[in-house]
C-alpha positions as CSV (number, residue, x, y, z in Angstrom):
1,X,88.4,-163.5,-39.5
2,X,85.1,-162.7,-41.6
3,X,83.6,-161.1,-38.3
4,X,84.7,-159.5,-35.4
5,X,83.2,-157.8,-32.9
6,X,85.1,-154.8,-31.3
7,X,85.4,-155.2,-27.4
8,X,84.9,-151.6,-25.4
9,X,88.5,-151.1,-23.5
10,X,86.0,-151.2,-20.3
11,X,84.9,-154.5,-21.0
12,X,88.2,-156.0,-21.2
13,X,89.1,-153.8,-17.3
14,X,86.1,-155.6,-16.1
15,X,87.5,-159.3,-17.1
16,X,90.5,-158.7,-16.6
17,X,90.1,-157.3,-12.9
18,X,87.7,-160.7,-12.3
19,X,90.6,-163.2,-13.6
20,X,92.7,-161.4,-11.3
21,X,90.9,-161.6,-8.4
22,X,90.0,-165.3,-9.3
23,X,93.5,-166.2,-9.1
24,X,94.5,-164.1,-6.3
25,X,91.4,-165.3,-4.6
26,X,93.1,-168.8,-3.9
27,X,96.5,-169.2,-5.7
28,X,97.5,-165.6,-4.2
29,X,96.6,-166.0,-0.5
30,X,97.6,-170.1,-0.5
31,X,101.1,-168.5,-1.9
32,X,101.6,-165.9,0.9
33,X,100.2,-168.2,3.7
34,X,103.6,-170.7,2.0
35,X,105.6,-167.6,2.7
36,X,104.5,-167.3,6.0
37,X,105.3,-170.8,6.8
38,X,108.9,-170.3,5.5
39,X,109.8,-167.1,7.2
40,X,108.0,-168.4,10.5
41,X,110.4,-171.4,10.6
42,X,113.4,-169.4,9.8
43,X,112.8,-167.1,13.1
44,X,111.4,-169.3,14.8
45,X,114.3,-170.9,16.5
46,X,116.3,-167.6,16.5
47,X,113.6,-165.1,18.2
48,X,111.0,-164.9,20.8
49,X,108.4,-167.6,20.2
50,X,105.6,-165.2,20.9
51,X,106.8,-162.9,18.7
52,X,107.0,-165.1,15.7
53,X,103.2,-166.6,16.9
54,X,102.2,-162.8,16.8
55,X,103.9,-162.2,13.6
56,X,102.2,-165.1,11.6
57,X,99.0,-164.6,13.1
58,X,98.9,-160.9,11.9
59,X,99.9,-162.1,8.0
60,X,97.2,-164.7,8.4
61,X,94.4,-162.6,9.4
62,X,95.5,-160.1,7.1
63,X,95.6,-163.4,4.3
64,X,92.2,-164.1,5.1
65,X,91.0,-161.0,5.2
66,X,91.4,-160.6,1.5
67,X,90.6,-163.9,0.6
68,X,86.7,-163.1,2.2
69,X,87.4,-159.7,0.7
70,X,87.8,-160.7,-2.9
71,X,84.9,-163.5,-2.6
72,X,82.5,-160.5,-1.7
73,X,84.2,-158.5,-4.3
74,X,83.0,-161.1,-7.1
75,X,79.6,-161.9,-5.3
76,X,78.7,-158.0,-5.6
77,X,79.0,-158.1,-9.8
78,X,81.2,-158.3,-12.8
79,X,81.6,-154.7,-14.0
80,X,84.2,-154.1,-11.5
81,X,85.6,-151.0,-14.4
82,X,82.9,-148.9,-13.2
83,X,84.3,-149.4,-9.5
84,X,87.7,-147.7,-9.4
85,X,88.0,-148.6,-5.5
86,X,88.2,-151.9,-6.9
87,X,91.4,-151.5,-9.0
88,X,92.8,-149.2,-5.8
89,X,92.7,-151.6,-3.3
90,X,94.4,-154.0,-5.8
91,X,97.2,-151.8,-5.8
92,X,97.1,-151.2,-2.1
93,X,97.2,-154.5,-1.0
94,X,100.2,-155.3,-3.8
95,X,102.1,-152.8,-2.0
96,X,101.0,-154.0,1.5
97,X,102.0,-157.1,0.7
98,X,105.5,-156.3,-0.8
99,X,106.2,-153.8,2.5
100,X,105.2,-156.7,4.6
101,X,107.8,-159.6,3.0
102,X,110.4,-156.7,2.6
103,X,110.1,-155.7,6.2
104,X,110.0,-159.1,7.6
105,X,113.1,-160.1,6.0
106,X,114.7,-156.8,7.1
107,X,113.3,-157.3,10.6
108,X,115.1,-160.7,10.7
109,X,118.4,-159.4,9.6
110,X,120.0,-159.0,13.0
111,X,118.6,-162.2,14.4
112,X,119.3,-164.6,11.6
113,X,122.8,-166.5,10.9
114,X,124.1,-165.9,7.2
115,X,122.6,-169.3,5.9
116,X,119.5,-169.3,7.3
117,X,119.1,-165.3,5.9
118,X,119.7,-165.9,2.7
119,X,117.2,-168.5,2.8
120,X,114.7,-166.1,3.8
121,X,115.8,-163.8,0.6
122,X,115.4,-166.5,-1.5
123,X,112.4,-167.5,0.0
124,X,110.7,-164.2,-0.5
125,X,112.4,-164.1,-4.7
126,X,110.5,-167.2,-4.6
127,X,107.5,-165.8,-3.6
128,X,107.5,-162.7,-6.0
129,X,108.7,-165.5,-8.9
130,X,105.5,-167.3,-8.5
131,X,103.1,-164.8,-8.2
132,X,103.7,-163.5,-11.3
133,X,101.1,-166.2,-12.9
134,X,98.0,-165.3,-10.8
135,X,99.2,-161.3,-10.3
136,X,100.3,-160.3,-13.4
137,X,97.0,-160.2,-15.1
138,X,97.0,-156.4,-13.5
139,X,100.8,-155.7,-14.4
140,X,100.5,-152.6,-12.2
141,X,99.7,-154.4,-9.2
142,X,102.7,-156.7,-9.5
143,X,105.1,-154.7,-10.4
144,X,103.9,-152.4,-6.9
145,X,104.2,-156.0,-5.1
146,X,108.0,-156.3,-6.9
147,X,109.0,-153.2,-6.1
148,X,108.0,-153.0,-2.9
149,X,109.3,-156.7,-1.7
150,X,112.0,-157.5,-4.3
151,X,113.2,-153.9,-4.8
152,X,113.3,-153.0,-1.0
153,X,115.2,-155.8,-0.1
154,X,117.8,-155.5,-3.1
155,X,118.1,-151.2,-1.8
156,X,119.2,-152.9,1.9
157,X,121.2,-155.4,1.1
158,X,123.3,-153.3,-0.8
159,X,123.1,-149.8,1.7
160,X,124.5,-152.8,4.0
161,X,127.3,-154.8,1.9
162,X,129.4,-155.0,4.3
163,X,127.4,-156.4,7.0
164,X,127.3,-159.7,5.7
165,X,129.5,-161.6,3.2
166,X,126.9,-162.0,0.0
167,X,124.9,-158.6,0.9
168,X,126.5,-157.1,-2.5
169,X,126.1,-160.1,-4.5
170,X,122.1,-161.0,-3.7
171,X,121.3,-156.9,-4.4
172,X,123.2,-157.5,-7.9
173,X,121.0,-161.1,-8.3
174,X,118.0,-159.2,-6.7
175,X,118.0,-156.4,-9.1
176,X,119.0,-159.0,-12.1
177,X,115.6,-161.1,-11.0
178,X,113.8,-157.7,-10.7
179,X,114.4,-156.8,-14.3
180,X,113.6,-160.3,-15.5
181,X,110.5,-160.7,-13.9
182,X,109.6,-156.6,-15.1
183,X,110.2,-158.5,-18.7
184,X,108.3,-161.2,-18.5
185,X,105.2,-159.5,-16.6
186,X,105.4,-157.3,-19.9
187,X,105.3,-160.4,-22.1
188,X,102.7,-162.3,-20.1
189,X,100.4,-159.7,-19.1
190,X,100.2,-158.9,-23.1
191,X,99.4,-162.4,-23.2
192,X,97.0,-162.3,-21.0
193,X,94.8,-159.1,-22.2
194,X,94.8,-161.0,-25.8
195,X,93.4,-164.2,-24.4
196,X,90.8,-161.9,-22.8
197,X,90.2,-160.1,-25.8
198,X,89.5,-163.1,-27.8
199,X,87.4,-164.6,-25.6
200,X,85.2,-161.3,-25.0
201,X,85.1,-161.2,-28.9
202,X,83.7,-164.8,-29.2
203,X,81.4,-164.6,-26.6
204,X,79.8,-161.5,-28.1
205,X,79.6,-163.3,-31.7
206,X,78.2,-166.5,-30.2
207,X,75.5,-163.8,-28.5
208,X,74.8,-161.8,-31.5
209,X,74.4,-164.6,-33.6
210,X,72.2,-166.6,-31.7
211,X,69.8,-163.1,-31.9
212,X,70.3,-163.1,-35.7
213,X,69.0,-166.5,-36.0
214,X,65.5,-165.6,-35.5
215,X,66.1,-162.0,-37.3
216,X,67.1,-163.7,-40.2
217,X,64.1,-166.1,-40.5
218,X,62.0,-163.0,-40.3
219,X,63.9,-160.9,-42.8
220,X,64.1,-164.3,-45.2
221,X,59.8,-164.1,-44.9
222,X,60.1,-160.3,-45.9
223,X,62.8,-161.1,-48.8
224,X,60.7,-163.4,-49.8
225,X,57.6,-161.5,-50.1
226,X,59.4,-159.1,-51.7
227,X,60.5,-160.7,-54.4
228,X,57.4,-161.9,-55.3
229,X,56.2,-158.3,-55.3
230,X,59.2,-157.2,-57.3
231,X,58.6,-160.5,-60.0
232,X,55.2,-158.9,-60.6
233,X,56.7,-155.9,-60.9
234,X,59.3,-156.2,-62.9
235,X,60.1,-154.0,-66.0
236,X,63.7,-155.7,-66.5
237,X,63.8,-159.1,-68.7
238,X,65.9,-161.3,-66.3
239,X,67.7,-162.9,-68.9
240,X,69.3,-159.9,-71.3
241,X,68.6,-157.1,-69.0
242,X,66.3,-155.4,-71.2
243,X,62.9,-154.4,-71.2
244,X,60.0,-156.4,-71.1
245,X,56.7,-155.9,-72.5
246,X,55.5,-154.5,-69.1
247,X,58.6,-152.3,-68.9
248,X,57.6,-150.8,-72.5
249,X,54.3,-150.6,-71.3
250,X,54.9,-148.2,-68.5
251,X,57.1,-145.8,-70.8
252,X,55.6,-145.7,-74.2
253,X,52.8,-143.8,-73.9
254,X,54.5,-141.4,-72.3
255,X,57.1,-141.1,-75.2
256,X,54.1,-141.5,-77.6
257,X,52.6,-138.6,-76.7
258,X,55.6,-136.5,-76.6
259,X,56.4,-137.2,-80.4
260,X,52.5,-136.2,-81.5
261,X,52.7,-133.1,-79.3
262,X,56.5,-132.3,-81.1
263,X,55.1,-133.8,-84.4
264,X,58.7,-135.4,-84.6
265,X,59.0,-139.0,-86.6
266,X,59.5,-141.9,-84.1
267,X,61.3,-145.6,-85.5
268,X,60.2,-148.8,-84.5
269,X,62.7,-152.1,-85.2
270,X,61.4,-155.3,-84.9
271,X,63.7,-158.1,-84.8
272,X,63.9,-161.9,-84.8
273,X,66.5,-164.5,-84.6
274,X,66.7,-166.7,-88.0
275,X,65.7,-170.4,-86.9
276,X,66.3,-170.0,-83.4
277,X,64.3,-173.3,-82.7
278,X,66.6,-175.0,-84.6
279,X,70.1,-173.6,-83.2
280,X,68.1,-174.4,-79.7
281,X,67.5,-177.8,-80.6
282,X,70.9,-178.2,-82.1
283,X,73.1,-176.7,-79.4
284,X,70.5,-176.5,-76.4
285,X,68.9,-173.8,-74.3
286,X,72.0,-173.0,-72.6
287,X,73.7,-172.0,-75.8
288,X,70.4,-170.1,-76.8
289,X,70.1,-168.2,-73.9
290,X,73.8,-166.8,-74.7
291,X,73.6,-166.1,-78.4
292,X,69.9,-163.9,-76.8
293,X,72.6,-162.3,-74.6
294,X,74.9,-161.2,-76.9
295,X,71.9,-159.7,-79.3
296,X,70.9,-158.2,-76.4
297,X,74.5,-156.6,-75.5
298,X,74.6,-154.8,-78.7
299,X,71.1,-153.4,-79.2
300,X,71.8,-151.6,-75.7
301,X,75.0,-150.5,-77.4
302,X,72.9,-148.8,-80.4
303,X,70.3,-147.6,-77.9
304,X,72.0,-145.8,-75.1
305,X,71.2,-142.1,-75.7
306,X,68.2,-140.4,-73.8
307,X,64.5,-141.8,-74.9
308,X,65.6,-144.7,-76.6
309,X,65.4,-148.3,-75.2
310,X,65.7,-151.9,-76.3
311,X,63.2,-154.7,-75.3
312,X,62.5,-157.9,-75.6
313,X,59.0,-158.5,-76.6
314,X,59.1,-162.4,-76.0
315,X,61.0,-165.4,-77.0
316,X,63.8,-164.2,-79.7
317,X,61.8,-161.3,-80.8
318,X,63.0,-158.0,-79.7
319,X,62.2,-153.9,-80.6
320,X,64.4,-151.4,-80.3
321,X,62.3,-147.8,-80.3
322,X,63.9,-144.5,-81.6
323,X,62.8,-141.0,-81.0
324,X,63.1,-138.4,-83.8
325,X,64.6,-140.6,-86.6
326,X,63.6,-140.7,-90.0
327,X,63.0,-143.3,-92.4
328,X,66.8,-142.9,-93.7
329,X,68.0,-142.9,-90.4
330,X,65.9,-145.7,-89.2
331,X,67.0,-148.2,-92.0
332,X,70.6,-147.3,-91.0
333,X,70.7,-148.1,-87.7
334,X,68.8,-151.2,-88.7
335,X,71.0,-152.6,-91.5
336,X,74.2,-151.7,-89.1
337,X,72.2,-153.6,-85.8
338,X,71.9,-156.5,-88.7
339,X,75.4,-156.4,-89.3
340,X,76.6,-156.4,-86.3
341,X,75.5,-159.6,-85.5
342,X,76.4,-161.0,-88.0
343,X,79.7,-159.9,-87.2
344,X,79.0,-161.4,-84.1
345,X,80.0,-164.8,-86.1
346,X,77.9,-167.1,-84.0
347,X,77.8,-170.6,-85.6
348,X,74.8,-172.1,-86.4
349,X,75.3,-175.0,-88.7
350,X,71.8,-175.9,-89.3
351,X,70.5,-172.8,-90.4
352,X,69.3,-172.8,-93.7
353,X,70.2,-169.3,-94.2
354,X,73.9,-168.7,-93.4
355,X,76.7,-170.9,-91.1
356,X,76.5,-168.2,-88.3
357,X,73.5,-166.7,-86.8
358,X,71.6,-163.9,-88.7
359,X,68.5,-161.4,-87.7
360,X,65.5,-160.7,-90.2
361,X,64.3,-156.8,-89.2
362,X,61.4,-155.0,-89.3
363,X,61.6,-151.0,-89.5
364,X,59.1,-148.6,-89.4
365,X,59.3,-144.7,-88.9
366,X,56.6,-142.3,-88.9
367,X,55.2,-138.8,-87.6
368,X,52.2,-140.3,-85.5
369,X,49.1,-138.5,-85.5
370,X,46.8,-138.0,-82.1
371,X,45.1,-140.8,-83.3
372,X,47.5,-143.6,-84.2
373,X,48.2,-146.2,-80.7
374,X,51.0,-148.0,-80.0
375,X,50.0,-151.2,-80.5
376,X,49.2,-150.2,-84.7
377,X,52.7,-148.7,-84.8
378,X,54.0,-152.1,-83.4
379,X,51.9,-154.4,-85.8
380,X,53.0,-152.1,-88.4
381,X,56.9,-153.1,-87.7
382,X,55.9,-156.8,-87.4
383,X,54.1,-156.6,-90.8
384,X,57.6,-155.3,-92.0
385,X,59.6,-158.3,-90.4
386,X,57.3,-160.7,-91.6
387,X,58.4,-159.4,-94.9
388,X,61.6,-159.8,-94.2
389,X,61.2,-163.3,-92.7
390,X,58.9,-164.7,-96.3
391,X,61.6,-162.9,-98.5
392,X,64.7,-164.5,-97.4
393,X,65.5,-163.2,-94.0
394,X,68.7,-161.8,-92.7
395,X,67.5,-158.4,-94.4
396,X,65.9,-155.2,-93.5
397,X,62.3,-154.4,-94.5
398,X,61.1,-151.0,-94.3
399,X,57.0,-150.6,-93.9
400,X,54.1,-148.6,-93.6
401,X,51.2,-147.3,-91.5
402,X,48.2,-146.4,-93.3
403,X,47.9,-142.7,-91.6
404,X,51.4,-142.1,-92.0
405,X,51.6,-138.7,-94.3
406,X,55.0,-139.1,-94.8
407,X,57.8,-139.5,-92.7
């Protein structure tokens, strides 16, 4: 499950105490009233009339009593885990119960023949057998109810084996039953508190996703005017992760000025793809996207350390900018940039320069002085690759800038 909503232990108290009382409400009365019946048959034609009427009236008030008991119960509210009483008179009324069946049948023991006894000991098994499936939602109040019918009788019968033939042998099937039923109340009450689990934890998805749904459109609106903010924003070129124009923009002049105040040399490369229109039209965008991808992978290679960056300026034109390198240095790092994509080996049939794609460069390196701008150092580099470009491309031209002293 991608989602799941954890279900407070009180929760699950609270529904399982109302399916209890549900069942018991109906199910659980309609079985004792069956009981009742039974038993009042059995003594019926053994004891005082009058003392069976008085006998069955009692268990039906008492039936009927809890039945309007338990409908209140529910009318009053749900969160029955912040009523303890609730879960007390649960197990009082198990017990009641079981003291009731177990003392009846002991209270007919020396008026009933041997046949018609047993009958009422199997009637009363019967009874605790088939409350199991509306009592054992709260295992504690069965198992009070089993103990207190079932478990009594099975203690009697065998204090008294020899007062009747079977005594020994229905305690032995008594306490057999017993530990069967203990089993399967484990089994089923498990059961139970997992069906109630997963439908608390569906009930609570279906309710926090219905109060998503008009979250979400609200936070879509916000995403959505923030991306717009953040596409006018942005510094990164969304195809090869590197800078844009704006993005250089915001951090040159800074860097600029930090060279002229150190009077340290700074190195601009300019670089362009050989023919790109040409691979484009041969192999498509697609393709031409990935070989300005790859170009890009490796100039952040060669410009990782502290003040240097890589941008692309537009289309396949890209400048990688270098703090405090010399000339020597610059036209190293530009010859091993060209090199490296041409080890790159990218196939370009067309070109009319070389079977795999090449790069013409531009380098310039200079101390700038306070009164040199970016955008001359730049045009300076571009004068250099157009150099490079009108003598052959896929080579390294080194320029100049008119108030460079000497770099």
């Amino acid at each position: 499950m991608l989602y799941q909503r954890r279900i407070a232990d009180n929760q699950v108290i609270s529904a399982k105490l109302e399916l209890h009382l549900r069942g018991s409400r109906y199910a659980g009365v309609g079985t004792h009233l069956l009981g009742v019946v039974t038993l009042g048959l059995a003594g019926f034609y053994s004891l005082d009339g009058t003392s069976m009427l008085v006998w069955a009236a009692s268990l039906l008030v008492l039936n009927l009593w809890w039945s309007r008991r338990v409908n209140r119960t529910l009318q009053t509210g749900r969160h029955f885990s912040q009523r303890p009483a609730v879960f007390n008179e649960l197990i009082l009324q198990a017990a009641v119960s079981g003291v009731v069946w177990s003392g009846t049948v002991i209270w007919l023991d020396a008026h009933l023949s041997d046949l018609v006894f047993y009958l009422s000991v199997g009637s009363v098994a019967i009874i605790s057998v088939v409350t199991i499936a509306v009592s054992v939602v709260i295992r504690q109040a069965y198992l009070t109810q089993l103990i207190f019918s079932l478990g009594t009788i099975a203690i009697w019968l065998a204090w008294h084996a020899d007062a009747r033939p079977f005594n020994a042998g229905f305690s032995i099937l008594l306490v057999g039953l017993s530990v069967f039923l203990i089993i399967a109340s484990e089994w089923m009450s498990g059961a139970f508190s997992e069906m109630v689990e997963t439908s608390l934890e569906r009930a609570a998805m279906s309710k926090d996703l219905a109060s998503l749904t008009d979250s979400l459109k609200t936070r879509n609106l916000q995403l959505q005017d923030a991306r717009r903010q953040l596409a006018e924003q942005a510094t990164i070129d969304e195809l090869t992760g590197l800078r844009n124009r704006r993005g250089v923009n915001i951090i040159i002049n800074d860097e600029l000025a930090r060279m002229k105040r150190q009077q340290l040399p700074i190195a601009l490369i300019a670089l362009d793809v050989d023919h790109f229109k040409i691979y484009n039209d041969n192999y498509g965008h697609p393709a031409g996207d990935q070989v300005l991808q790859q170009l890009a992978n490796v100039m952040l290679e060669m410009a990782s350390r502290a003040g240097e960056f890589a941008a692309r300026m537009g289309g396949e034109e890209f400048l990688l900018f270098y703090p405090n390198v010399s000339r020597e240095g610059a036209l190293e790092i530009a010859e091993d940039l060209r090199k490296r994509v041409r080890g790159l080996k990218i196939p370009h049939e067309r070109s009319p320069t070389d079977e795999y794609v090449t790069v013409s460069i531009g380098v310039l390196s200079c101390v700038p002085d306070w009164d040199v701008e970016f955008d001359a150092l730049l045009k300076s580099a571009d004068d250099a690759l157009y150099l490079s470009k009108t003598n052959g491309r896929d080579r390294v031209t080194c320029g100049d800038l008119k108030l460079d002293e000497g770099a």
